[in-house]
C-alpha positions as CSV (number, residue, x, y, z in Angstrom):
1,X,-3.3,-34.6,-25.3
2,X,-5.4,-34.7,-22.7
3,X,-3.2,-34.6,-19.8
4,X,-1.4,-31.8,-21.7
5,X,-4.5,-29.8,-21.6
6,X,-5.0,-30.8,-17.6
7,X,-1.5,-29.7,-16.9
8,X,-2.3,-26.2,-18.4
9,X,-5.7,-26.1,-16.7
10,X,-3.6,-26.3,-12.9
11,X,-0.9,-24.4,-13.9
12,X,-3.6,-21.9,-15.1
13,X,-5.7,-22.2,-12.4
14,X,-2.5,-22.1,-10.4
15,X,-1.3,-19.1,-11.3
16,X,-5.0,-17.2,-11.4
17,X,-5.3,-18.4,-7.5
18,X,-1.9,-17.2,-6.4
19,X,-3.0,-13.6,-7.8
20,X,-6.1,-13.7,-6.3
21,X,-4.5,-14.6,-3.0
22,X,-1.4,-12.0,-3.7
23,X,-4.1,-9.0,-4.3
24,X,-7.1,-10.1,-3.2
25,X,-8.4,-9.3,-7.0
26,X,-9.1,-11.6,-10.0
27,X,-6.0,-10.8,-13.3
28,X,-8.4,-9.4,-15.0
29,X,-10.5,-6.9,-13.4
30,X,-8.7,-3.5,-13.5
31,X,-8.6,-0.8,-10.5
32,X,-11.4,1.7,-10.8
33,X,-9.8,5.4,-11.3
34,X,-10.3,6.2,-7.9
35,X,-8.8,2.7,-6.3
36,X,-5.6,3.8,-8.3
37,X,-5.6,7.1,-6.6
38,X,-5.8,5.5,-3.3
39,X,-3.5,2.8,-4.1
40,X,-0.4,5.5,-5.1
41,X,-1.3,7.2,-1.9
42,X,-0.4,3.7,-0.1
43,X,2.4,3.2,-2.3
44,X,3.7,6.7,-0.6
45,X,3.0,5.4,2.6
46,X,5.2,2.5,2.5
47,X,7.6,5.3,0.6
48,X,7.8,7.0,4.2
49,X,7.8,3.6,6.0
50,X,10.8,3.1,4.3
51,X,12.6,6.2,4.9
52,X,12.1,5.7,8.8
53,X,13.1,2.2,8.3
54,X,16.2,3.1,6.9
55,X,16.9,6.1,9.8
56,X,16.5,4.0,12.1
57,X,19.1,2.0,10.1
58,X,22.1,4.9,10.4
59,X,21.0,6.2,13.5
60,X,21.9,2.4,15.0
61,X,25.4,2.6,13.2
62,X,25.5,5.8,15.0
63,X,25.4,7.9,12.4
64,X,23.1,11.3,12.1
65,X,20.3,10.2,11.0
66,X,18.0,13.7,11.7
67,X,18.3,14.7,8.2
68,X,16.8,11.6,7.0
69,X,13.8,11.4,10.1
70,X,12.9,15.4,9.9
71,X,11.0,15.8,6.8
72,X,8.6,12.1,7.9
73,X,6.5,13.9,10.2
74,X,5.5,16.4,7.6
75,X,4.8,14.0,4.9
76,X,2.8,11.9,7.1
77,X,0.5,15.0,7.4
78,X,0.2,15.9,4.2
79,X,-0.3,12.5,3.3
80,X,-3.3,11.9,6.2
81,X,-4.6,15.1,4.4
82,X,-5.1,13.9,0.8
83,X,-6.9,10.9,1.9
84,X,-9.1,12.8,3.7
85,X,-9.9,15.1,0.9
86,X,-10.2,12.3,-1.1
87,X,-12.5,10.5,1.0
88,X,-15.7,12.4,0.4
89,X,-15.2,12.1,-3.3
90,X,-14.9,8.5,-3.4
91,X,-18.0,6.8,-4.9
92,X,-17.4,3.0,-4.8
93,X,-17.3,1.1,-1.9
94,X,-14.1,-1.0,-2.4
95,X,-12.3,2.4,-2.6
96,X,-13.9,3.9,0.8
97,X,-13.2,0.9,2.4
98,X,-9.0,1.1,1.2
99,X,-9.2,5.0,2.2
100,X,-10.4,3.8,5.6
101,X,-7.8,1.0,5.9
102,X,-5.0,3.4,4.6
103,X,-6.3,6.2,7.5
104,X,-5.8,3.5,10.1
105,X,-2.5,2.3,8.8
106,X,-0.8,6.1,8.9
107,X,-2.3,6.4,12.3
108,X,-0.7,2.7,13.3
109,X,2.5,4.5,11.8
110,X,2.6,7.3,13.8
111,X,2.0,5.5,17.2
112,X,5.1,3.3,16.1
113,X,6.9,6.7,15.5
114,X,6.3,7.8,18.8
């Protein structure tokens, strides 16, 4: 009985460490409001990584790939936009500090664009 309880305790303890290494966040403790906001925001980000990704995909079959490439640059605008209007509104520091990380990760995006 004992060693059954031990075995749960690692796998447990296992699992809860993997998480925290995987988000950088204990299971338990839930995104604040605005960390939710900036974390869709991200999530569009690697949306539009994709979608260059996979032009630069065709374009090396040699197929068009304009129609898939021309609409990036705007979205990367109006993206950089929201989290700077969203960054003066942010109250806890956890979500400031993601807002600042996602502002240098579009602009590491667009140097790779260029």
């Amino acid at each position: 009985m004992k060693r059954f309880l031990l075995v749960i305790l690692l796998v447990g303890g296992a699992m809860v460490g993997g998480s925290y290494y995987l988000t950088g966040r204990l299971p338990w403790v839930a995104l604040s409001p605005e960390e939710q906001q900036v974390a869709a925001l991200r999530d569009e980000l690697g949306r539009i990584q994709q979608q260059w990704r996979q032009a630069g995909k065709t374009q090396a079959l040699g197929v068009d790939a304009s129609s898939l490439s021309e609409d990036i640059p705007t979205r990367l605008d109006r993206l950089d936009q929201a989290v700077a209007d969203l960054q003066p509104q942010l109250k806890t520091i956890e979500a400031r500090n993601q807002a600042t990380f996602l502002r240098h990760d579009i602009a590491n995006f667009r140097s790779e664009m260029h």
